[in-house]
KEFI-134720 format. One record per residue (C-alpha): x, y, z. Coordinates in steps of 0.1 Angstrom, whole numbers, plus 5000, padded with zeros to 4 digits. Each point is the difference from the previous one (the first is absolute). Layout:
BEGIN
XYZ
...
This chain:
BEGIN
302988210889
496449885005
498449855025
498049705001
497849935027
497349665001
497549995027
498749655002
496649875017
500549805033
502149734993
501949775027
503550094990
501750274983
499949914966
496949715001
502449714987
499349775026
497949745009
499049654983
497950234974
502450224987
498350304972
502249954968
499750374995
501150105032
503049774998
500850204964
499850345017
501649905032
502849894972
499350324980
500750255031
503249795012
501250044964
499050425001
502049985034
503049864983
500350264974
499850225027
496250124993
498450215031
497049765001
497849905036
497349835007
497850005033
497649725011
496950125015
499949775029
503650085010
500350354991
496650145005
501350375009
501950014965
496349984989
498750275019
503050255003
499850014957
497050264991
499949804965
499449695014
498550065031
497550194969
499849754983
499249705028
496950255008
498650024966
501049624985
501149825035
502449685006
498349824971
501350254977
504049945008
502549974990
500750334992
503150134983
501650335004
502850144978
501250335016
496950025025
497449984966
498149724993
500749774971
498149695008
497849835020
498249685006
503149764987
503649974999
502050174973
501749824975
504050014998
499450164969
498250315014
502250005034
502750104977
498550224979
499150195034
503549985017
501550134965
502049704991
501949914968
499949675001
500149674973
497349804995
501349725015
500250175030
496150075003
499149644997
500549825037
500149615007
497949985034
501349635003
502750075021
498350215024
499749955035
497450035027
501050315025
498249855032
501549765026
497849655004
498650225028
498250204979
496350055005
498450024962
């Protein structure tokens, strides 16, 4: 099976969905990696502010924060190689990664009924 790992820029929660100004995008892949997760998919994703030493115990990225730094994330890993950076992936090319077989009614995603993942105490 392959691995999946995201390693996001500093963001106040684990997947950035919070807050009065919620990113569209980031509520799609937040929607996107529950979905992988469901099917099973070996997928992770580490927030810089929360998890700095994921950042620095990885030679890729740790590598790759010297040469393009924070403003260059997020970075995605399938199987510890880079295979994008600088946005989120698409449902689309998270399943191509993972290997799925899947309908095309099951790469669309209605972002409507997500939900934010911090507490009114969060700090956005």
């Amino acid at each position: 099976m392959k691995s999946i790992q995201v390693f996001d820029p500093s963001m106040c929660c684990s997947s950035g969905v919070c807050g009065t100004d919620v990113d569209a995008l980031l509520v799609a892949f937040s929607a996107d990696v529950d979905w992988l997760k469901a099917k099973n998919v070996d997928i992770e994703r580490f927030n810089l502010a929360q998890q700095p030493m994921a950042f620095v115990e990885h030679a890729a990225v740790a590598g790759f924060l010297e040469t393009a730094g924070a403003e260059g994330l997020p970075l995605t890993l399938v199987n510890d190689q880079v295979v994008l950076t600088g946005r989120y992936a698409t449902r689309e090319e998270l399943t191509r990664w993972a290997g799925l077989n899947v309908t095309a009614s099951e790469t669309s995603v209605d972002v409507s009924t997500s939900t934010s993942c911090c507490s009114s105490s969060c700090k956005c």
